[in-house]
MDTraj code that builds the backbone (N, CA, C; nanometers):
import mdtraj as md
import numpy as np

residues = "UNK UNK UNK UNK UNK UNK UNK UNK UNK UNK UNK UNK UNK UNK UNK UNK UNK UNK UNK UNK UNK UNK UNK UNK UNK UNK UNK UNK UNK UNK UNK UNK UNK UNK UNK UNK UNK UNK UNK UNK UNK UNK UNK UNK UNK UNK UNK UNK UNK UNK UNK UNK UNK UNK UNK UNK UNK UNK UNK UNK UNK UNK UNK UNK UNK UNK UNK UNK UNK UNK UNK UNK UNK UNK UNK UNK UNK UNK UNK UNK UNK UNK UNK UNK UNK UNK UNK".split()
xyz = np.array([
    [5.7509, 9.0900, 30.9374],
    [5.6580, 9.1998, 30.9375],
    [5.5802, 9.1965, 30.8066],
    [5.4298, 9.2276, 30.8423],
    [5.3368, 9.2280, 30.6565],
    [5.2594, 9.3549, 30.7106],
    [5.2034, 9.4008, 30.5537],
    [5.1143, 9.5042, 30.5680],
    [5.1723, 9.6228, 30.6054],
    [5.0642, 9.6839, 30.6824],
    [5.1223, 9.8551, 30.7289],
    [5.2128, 9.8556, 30.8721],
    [5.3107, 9.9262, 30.8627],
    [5.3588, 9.9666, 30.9530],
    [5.3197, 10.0789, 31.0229],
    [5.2480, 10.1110, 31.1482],
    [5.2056, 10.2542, 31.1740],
    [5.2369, 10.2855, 31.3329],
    [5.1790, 10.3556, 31.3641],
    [5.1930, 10.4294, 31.4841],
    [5.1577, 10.2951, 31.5968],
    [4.9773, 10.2766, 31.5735],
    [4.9486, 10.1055, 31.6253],
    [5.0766, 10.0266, 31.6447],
    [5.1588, 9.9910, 31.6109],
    [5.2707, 9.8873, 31.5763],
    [5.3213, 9.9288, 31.7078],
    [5.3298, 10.0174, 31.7255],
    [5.4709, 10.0761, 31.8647],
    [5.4751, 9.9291, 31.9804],
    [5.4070, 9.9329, 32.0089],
    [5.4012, 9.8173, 32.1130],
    [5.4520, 9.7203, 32.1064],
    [5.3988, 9.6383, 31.9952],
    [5.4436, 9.5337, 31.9270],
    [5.5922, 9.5055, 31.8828],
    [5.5960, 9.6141, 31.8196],
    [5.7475, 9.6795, 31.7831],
    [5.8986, 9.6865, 31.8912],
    [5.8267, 9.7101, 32.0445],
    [5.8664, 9.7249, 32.0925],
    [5.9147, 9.5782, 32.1593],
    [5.7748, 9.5183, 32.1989],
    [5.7693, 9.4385, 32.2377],
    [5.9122, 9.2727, 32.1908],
    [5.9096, 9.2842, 32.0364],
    [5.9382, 9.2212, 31.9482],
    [6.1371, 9.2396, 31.9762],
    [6.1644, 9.3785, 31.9875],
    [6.3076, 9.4124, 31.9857],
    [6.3305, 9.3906, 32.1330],
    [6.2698, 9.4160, 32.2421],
    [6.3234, 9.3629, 32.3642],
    [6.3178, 9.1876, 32.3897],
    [6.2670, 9.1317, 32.3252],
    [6.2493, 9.0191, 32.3122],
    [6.3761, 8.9459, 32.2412],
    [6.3726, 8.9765, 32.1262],
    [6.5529, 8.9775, 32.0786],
    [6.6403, 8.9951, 32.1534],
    [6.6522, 9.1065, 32.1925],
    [6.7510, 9.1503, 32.3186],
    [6.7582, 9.0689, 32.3978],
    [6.6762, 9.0288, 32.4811],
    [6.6899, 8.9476, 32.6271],
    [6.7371, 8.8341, 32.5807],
    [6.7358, 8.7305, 32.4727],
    [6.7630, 8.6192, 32.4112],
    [6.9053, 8.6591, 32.3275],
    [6.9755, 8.7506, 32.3932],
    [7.0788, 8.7933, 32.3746],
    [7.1611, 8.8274, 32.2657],
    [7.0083, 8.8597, 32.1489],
    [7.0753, 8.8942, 32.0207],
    [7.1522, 8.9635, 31.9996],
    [7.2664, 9.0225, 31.9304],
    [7.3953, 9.0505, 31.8928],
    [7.3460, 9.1746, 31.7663],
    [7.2980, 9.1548, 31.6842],
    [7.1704, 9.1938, 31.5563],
    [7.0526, 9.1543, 31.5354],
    [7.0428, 9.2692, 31.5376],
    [6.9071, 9.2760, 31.4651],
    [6.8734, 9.2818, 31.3297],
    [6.7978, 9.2125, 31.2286],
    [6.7515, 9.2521, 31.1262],
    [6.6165, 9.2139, 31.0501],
    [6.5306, 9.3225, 31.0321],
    [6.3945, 9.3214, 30.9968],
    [6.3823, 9.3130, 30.8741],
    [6.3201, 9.1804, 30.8013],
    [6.2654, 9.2311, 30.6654],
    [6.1497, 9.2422, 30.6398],
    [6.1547, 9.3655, 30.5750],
    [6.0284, 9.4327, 30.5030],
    [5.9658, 9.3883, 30.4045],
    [5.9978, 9.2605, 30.3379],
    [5.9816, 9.2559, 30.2150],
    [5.8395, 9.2428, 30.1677],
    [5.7638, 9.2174, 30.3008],
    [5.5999, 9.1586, 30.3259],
    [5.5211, 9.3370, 30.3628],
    [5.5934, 9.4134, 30.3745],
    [5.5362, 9.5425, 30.4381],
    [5.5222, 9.6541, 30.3280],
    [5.3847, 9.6793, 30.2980],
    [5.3252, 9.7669, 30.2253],
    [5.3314, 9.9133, 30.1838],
    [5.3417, 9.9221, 30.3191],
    [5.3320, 10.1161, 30.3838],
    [5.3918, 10.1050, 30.5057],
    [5.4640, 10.2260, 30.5188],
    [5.5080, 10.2958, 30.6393],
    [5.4716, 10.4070, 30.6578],
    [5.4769, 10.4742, 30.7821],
    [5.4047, 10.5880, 30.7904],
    [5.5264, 10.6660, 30.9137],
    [5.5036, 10.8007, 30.9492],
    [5.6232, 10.8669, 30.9756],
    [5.6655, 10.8117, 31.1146],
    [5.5773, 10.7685, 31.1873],
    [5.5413, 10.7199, 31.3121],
    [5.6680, 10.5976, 31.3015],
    [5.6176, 10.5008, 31.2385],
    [5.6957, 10.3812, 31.1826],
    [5.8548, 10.3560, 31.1469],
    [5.8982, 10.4960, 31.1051],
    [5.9942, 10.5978, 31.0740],
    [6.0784, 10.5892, 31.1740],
    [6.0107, 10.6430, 31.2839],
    [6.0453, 10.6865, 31.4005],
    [6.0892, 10.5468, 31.4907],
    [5.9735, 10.4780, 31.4957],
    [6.0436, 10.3479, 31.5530],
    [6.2072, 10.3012, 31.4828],
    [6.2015, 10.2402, 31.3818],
    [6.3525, 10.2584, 31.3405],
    [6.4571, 10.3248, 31.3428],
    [6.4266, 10.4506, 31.3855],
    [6.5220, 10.5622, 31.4349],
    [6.5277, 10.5135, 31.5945],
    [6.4247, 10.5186, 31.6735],
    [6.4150, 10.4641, 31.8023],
    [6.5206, 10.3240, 31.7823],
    [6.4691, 10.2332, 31.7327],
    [6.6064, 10.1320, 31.7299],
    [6.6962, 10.1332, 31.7299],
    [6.7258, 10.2364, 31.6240],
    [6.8975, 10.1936, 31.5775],
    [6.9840, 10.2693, 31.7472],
    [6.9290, 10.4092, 31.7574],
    [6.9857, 10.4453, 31.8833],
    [7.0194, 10.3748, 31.9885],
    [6.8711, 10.2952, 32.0226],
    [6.8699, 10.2002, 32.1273],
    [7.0295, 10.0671, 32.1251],
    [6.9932, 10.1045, 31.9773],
    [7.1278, 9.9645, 31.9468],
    [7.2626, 10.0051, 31.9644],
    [7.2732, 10.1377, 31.9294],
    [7.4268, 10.2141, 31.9756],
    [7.4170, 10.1896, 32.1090],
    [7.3264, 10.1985, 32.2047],
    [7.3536, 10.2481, 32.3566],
    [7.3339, 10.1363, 32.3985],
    [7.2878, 10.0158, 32.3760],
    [7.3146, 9.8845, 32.4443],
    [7.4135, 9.7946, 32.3360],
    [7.5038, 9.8169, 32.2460],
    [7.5644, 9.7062, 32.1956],
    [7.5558, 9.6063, 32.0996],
    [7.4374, 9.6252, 32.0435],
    [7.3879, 9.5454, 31.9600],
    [7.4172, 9.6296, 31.7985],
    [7.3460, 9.5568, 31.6695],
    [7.3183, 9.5887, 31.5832],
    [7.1602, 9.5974, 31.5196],
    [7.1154, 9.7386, 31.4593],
    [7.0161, 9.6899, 31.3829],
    [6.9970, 9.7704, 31.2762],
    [6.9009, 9.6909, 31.1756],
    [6.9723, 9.7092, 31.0108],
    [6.7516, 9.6199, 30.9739],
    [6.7876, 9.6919, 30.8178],
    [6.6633, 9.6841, 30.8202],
    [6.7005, 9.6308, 30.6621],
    [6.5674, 9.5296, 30.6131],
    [6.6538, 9.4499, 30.4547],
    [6.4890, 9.4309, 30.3824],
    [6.5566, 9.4504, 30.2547],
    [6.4063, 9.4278, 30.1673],
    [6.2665, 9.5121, 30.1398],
    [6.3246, 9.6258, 30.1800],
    [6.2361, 9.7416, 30.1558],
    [6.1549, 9.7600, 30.0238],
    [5.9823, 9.7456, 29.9836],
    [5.9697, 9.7655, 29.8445],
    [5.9638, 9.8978, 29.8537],
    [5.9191, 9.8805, 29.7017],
    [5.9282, 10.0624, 29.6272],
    [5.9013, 10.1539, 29.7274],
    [5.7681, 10.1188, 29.7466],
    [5.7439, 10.2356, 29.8032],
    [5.7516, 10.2645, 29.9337],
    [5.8015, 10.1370, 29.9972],
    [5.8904, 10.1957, 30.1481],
    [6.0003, 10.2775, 30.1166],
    [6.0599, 10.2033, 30.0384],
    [6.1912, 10.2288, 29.9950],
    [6.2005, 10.4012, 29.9659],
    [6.0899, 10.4498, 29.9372],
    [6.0630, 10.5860, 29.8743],
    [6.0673, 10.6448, 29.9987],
    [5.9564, 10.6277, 30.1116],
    [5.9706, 10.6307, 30.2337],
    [6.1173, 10.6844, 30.3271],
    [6.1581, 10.5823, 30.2800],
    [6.3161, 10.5865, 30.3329],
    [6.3920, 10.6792, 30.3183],
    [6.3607, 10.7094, 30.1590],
    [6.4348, 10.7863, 30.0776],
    [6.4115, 10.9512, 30.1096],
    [6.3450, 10.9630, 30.0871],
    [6.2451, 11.1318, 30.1624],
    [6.2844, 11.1732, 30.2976],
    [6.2778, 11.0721, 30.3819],
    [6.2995, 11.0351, 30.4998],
    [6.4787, 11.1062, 30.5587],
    [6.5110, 11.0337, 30.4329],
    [6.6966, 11.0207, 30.4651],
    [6.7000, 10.9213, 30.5632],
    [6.6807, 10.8140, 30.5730],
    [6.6868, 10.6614, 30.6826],
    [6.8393, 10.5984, 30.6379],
    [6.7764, 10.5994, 30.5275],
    [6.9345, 10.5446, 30.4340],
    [7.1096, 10.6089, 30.5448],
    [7.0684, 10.7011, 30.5776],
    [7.1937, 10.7765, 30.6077],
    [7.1870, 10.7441, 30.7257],
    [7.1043, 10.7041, 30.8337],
    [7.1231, 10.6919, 30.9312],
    [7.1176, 10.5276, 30.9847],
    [7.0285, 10.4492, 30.9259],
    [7.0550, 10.2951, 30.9751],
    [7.0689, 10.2126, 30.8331],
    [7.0628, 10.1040, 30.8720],
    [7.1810, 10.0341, 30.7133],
    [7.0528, 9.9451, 30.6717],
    [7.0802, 9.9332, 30.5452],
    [6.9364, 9.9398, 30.4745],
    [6.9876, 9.8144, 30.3606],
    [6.9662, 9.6972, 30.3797],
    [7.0249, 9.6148, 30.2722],
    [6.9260, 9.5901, 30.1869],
    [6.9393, 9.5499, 30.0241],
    [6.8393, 9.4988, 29.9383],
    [6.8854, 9.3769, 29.8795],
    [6.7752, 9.3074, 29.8963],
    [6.8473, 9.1492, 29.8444],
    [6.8993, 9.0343, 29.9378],
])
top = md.Topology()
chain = top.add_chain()
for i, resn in enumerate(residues, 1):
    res = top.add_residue(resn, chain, resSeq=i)
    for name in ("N", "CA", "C"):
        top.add_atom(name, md.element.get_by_symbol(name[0]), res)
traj = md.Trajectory(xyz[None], top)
C-alpha cells in the first residue's frame, strides 16, 4: 500500500483481502510503511478486517505504520483492537 488511504480505497481494499482469502491465506499482514495518510473511512476498513478475520479464521495485523498514521491509530484506539507491529 503507498500514499493515502481513504474512503476511494474500499473496493480495492476489499477486493485485495478476498483475494488473500480465496488463495487460502491463514494471515494477513499489511504494511504501511509506503502510506502517508489515513482517514477515518480507512480506519474503518481495518476494523472491517480484523472482524471479518475473527469470523472466518484467519489473521490480520497491520506493520509499519509512520508517524502520522501511527497518530491516527493512536486517537483512534486501533492499537487495542488489531495488532499493530513496528519494525
Amino acid at each position: 500500500m503507498t500514499g493515502e488511504f481513504t474512503f476511494t480505497d474500499h473496493p480495492t481494499f476489499r477486493s485485495m483481502i478476498d483475494e488473500a482469502v480465496k488463495t487460502g491465506a491463514r494471515s494477513i499482514q499489511l504494511d504501511l510503511q509506503d502510506v502517508e495518510y489515513i482517514d477515518s473511512a480507512g480506519l474503518g476498513m481495518f476494523l472491517v478486517a480484523h472482524e471479518r478475520s475473527g469470523e472466518e479464521g484467519w489473521t490480520f495485523s497491520i506493520s509499519n505504520p509512520r508517524e502520522k498514521v501511527q497518530k491516527m491509530f493512536t486517537l483512534a484506539r486501533l492499537e487495542t483492537i488489531v495488532t499493530i507491529a513496528n519494525g
